[in-house]
ZAMARGU-4260 file (C-alpha; in steps of 0.2 Angstrom, whole numbers, plus 5000, padded with zeros to 4 digits):
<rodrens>
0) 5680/5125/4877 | 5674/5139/4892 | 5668/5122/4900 | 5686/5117/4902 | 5694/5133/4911
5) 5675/5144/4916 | 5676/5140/4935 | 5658/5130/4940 | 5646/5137/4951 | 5650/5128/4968
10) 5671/5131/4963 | 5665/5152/4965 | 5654/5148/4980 | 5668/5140/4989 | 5679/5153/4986
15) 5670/5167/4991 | 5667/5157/5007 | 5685/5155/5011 | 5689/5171/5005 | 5675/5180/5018
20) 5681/5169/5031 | 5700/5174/5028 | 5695/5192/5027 | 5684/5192/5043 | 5697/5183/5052
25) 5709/5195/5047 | 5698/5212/5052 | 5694/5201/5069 | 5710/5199/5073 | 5715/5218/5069
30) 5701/5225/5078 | 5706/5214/5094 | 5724/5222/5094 | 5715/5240/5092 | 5721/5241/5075
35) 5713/5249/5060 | 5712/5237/5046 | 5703/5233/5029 | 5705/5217/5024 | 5699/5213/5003
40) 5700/5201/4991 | 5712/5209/4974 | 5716/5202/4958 | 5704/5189/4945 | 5697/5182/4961
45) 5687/5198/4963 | 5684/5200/4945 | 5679/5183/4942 | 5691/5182/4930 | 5701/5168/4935
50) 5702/5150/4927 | 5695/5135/4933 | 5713/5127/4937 | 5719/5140/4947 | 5716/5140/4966
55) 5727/5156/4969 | 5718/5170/4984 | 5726/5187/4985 | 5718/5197/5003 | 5726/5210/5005
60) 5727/5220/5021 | 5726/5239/5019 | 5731/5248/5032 | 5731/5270/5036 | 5745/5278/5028
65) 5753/5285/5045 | 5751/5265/5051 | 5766/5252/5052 | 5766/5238/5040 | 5773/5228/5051
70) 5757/5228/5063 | 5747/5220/5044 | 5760/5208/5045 | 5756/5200/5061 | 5740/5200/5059
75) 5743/5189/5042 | 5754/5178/5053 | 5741/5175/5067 | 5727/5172/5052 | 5739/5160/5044
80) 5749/5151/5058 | 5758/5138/5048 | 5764/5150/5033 | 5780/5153/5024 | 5785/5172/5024
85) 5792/5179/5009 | 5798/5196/5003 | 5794/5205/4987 | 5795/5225/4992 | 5792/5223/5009
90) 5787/5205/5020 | 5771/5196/5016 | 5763/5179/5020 | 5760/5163/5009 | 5750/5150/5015
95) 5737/5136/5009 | 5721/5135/5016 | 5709/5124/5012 | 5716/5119/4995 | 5721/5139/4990
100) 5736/5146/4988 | 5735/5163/5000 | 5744/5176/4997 | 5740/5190/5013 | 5749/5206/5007
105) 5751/5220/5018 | 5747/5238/5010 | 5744/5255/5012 | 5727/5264/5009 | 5730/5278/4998
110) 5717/5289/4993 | 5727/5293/4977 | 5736/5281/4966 | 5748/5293/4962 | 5755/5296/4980
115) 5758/5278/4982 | 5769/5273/4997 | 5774/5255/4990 | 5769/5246/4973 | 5757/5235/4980
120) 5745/5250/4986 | 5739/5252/4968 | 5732/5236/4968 | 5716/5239/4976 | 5714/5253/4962
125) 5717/5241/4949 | 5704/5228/4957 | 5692/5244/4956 | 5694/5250/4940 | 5693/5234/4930
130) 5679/5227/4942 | 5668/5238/4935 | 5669/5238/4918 | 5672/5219/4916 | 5656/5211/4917
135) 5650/5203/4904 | 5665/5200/4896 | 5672/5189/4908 | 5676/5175/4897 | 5682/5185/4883
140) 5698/5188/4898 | 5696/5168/4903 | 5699/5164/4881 | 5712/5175/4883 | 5722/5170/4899
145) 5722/5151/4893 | 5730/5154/4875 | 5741/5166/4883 | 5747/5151/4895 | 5745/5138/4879
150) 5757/5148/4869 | 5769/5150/4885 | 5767/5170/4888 | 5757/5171/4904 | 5766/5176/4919
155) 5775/5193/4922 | 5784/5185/4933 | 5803/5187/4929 | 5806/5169/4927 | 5794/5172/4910
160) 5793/5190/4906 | 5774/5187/4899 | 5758/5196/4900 | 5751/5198/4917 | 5731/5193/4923
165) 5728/5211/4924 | 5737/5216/4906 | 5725/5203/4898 | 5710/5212/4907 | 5716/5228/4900
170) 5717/5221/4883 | 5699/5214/4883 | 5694/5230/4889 | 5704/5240/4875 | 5698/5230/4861
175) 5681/5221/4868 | 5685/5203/4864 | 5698/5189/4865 | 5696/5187/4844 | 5699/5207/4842
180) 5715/5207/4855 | 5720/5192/4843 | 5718/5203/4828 | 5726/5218/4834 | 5742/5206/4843
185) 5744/5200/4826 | 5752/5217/4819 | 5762/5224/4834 | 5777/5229/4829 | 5789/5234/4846
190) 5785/5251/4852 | 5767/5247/4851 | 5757/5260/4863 | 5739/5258/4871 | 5732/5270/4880
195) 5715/5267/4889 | 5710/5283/4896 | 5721/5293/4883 | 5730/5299/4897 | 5750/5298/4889
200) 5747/5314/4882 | 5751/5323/4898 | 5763/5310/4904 | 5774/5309/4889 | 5778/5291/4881
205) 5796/5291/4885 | 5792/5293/4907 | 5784/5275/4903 | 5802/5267/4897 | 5806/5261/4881
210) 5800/5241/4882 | 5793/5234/4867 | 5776/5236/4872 | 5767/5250/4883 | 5751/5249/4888
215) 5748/5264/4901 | 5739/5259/4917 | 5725/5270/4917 | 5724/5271/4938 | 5744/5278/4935
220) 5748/5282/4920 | 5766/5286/4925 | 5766/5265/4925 | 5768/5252/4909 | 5759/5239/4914
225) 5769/5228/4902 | 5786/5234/4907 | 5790/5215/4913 | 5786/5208/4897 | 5797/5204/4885
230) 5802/5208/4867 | 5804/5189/4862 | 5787/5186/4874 | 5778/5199/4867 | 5784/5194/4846
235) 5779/5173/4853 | 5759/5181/4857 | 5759/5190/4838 | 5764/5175/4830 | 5753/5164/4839
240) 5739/5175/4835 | 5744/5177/4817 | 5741/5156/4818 | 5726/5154/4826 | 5718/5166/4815
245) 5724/5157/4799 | 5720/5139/4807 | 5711/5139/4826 | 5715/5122/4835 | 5712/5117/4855
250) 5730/5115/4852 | 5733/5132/4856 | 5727/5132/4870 | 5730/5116/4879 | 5747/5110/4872
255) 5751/5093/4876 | 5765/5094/4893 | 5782/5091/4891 | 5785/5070/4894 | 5802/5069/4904
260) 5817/5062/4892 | 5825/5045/4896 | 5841/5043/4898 | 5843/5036/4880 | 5830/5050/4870
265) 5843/5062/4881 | 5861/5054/4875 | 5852/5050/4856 | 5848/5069/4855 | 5864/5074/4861
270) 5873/5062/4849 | 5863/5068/4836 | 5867/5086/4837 | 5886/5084/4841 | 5886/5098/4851
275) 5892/5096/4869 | 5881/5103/4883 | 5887/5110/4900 | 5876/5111/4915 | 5879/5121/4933
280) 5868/5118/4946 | 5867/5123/4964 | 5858/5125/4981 | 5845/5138/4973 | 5847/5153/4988
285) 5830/5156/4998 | 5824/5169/4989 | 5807/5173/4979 | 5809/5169/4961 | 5809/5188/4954
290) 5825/5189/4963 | 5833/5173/4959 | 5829/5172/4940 | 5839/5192/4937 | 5852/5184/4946
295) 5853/5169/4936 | 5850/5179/4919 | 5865/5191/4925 | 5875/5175/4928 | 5872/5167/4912
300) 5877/5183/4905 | 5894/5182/4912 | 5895/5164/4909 | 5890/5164/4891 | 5904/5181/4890
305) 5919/5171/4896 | 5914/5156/4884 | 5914/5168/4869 | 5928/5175/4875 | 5940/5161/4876
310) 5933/5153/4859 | 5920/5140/4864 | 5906/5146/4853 | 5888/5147/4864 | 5877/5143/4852
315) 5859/5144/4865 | 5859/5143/4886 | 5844/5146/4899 | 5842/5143/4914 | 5828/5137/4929
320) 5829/5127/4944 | 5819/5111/4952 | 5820/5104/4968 | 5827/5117/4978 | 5843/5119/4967
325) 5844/5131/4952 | 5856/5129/4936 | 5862/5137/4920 | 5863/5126/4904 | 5877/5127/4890
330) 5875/5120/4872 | 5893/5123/4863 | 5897/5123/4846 | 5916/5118/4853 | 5918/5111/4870
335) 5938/5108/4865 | 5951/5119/4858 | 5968/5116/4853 | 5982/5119/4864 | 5988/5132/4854
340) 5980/5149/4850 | 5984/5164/4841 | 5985/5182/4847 | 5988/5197/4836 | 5995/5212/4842
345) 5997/5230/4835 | 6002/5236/4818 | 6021/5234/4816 | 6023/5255/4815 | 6015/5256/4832
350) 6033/5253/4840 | 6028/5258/4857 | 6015/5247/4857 | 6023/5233/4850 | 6035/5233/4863
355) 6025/5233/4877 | 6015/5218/4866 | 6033/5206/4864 | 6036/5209/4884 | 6019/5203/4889
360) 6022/5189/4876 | 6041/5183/4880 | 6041/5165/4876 | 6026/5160/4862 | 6023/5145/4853
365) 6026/5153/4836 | 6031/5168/4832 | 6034/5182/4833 | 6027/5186/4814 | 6019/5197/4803
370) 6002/5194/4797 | 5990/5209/4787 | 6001/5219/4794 | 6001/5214/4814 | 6012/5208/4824
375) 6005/5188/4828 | 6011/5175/4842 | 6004/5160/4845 | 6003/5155/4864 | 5998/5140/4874
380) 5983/5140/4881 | 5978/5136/4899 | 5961/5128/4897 | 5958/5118/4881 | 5941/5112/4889
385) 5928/5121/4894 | 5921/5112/4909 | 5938/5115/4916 | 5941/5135/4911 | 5924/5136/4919
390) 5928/5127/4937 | 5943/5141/4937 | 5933/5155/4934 | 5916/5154/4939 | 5921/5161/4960
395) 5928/5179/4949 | 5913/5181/4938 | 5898/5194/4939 | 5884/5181/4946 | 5874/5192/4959
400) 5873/5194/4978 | 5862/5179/4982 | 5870/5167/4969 | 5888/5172/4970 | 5887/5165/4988
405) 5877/5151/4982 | 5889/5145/4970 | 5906/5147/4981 | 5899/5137/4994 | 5896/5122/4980
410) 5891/5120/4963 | 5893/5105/4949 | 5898/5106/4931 | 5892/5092/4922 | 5896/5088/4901
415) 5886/5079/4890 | 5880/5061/4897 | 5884/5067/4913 | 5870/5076/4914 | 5858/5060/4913
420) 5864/5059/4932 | 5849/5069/4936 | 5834/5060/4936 | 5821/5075/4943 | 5805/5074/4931
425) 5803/5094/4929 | 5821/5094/4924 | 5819/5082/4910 | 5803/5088/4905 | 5814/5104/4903
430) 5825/5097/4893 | 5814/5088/4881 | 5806/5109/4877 | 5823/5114/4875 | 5828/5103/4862
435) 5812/5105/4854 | 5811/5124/4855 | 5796/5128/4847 | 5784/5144/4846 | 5769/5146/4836
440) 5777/5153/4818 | 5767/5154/4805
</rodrens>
């Protein structure tokens, strides 16, 4: 088993060559534009807690508080000429080197975590404080990482809302071994608190927020280190752990992947369901992902509002994106509604009321009449299918900056077999796990 995700000797050598050779470059560079620099090496890749499959490098360059963050940036640039530049809190540089995913962050060098100027500057710390008490249970953190990526909770980005690499560190550190975190995930209830350092007591639990889990960052406690996770994320890891205790299987930690649906599995499963599903996609904007999954969450939101709102019934939605474009998918309970729908107004007593009701009403279907007591019409309505009330309405609703541009400029609603029409493999793959929509319950 640690054979499968223990990175091998010469896979650590190499990194640490690359690694030395980006962060001398980096200092090089700084010192030739007279500029004081510390170039390091943050995150499992200092640790050694990283898994064999991942090829990710985090350098980050720290510069004096009083320096410009800008000055770090160019150095990253001139490391890493043919990079993409991306934006988190402040401008940083992605670029693969030799087979590694880079990531060149500039930061601050604070002397105290608690005066940090931007969130990254407490990274350093966090590569400090866990480097050195982690040895020896290095691969209690590597156990850990892969079931939290078997069961589909690793990640804090916002796209998953699970556990992050440093979280899983702490937790090895709090309880001393992948098996004991199982135990003690098993019976979280939400509003779980860990404290390392016992520091909360000065801090106050309600500072930290009110997610489901807190685990206090013991280089600031003012921080929950697992305020992006998830209450559903979170309640996924319990139960998996519940079931790996009961009955422990490489399952758990090496699922079998998601096989694309073909056209006909797609339209059978649809068929078989009789539900109608309706699908928006778009130009994904040019943004990092923790900015566009908000966005697409906050869209869905509105989305799945106006459904309910108009009686289509939502029964499930989500949303991702693939090859450059982004979407929002709609399984409904009713995808057709009569022409005709009823409206009830105010008690018959409410006179003033009910006037102002029968003017806005002045030609129903049916009606006016009395029903438990309120006036009722029955009115026409304008859309009777929901692809079309959609294609009306979508430009007015509450999507977010970077999407509402997005969407106005082009979008399409596909229904039921349409969807077939997209042939990209992630999507399908997608589809096939939404359909199945299955955690670890025991």
């Amino acid at each position: 088993m640690l054979g499968r995700i223990r990175p091998r000797p010469e896979d650590i050598e190499r990194l640490k060559e690359i690694s030395g050779r980006i962060i001398t470059s980096a200092e090089r560079l700084a010192a030739a534009r007279s500029l004081e620099l510390k170039a390091m090496l943050v995150g499992s890749a200092a640790r050694n807690t990283w898994l064999a499959q991942d090829h990710d490098l985090d350098v980050f360059l720290g510069v004096p508080e009083n320096a410009d963050l800008g000055e770090a940036l160019e150095v990253a640039r001139l490391v890493a000429p043919e990079h993409e530049e991306k934006y988190a809190e402040h401008a940083y540089v992605h670029a693969k080197i030799d087979g590694f995913d880079v990531d060149l962050v500039p930061c601050y060098m604070v002397k105290d975590a608690s005066k940090l100027r931007s969130a990254v500057d407490r990274t350093p710390f966090h590569t400090k404080y866990v480097g050195e008490r982690i040895q020896g249970l290095e691969d209690e953190v590597l156990l850990a990482k892969q079931f939290m990526k078997g069961v589909g909770v690793y990640g804090s980005e916002l796209r998953v809302g699970g556990f992050s690499g440093y979280l899983a560190e702490l937790l090895i550190l709090r309880y001393g071994s992948f098996e004991k975190v199982l135990w003690a995930a098993s019976r979280w209830r939400p509003g779980e608190l860990i404290d390392l350092e016992g520091r909360v007591v000065g801090v106050g639990v309600s500072a930290l927020g009110q997610e489901p889990l807190v685990v206090v960052d013991p280089v600031d406690p003012g921080r929950n280190v697992a305020a992006a996770l998830t209450l559903d994320r979170m309640l996924q890891f319990a139960a998996a752990s519940r079931c790996f205790l009961d009955r422990p299987t490489l399952e758990f930690f090496f699922p079998p992947k998601a096989k694309p649906l073909s056209d006909e599995e797609l339209v059978a499963l649809m068929e078989e369901r009789g539900s109608s599903l309706m699908l928006v996609n778009f130009p994904a904007p040019p943004v990092v992902e923790d900015v566009l999954f908000p966005q697409l969450r906050k869209a869905e939101a509105s989305v799945r509002a106006l459904l309910e709102k108009t009686g289509f019934s939502p029964l499930r939605s989500e949303v991702g994106s693939f090859s450059g474009r982004a979407f929002m998918l709609f399984e409904l309970e009713v995808s057709h509604l009569s022409r005709v729908s009823r409206r009830a107004g105010p008690p018959v007593w409410e006179a003033d009321h009910l006037s102002r009701f029968l003017e806005a009403h002045p030609e129903p279907l049916s009606g006016p009449y009395i029903k438990d007591g309120r006036v009722v019409v029955e009115l026409p309505r304008t859309y009777t299918r929901s692809e079309d009330l959609l294609a009306a309405k979508i430009g007015g609703l509450s999507l977010g900056k970077h999407l509402s541009s997005a969407i106005r400029e082009g979008h399409n609603i596909l229904v039921g077999p349409e969807i077939a029409s997209i042939k990209d493999e992630g999507f399908r793959a997608f589809l096939r796990e939404y359909f199945e929509a299955r955690n670890w319950i025991c």
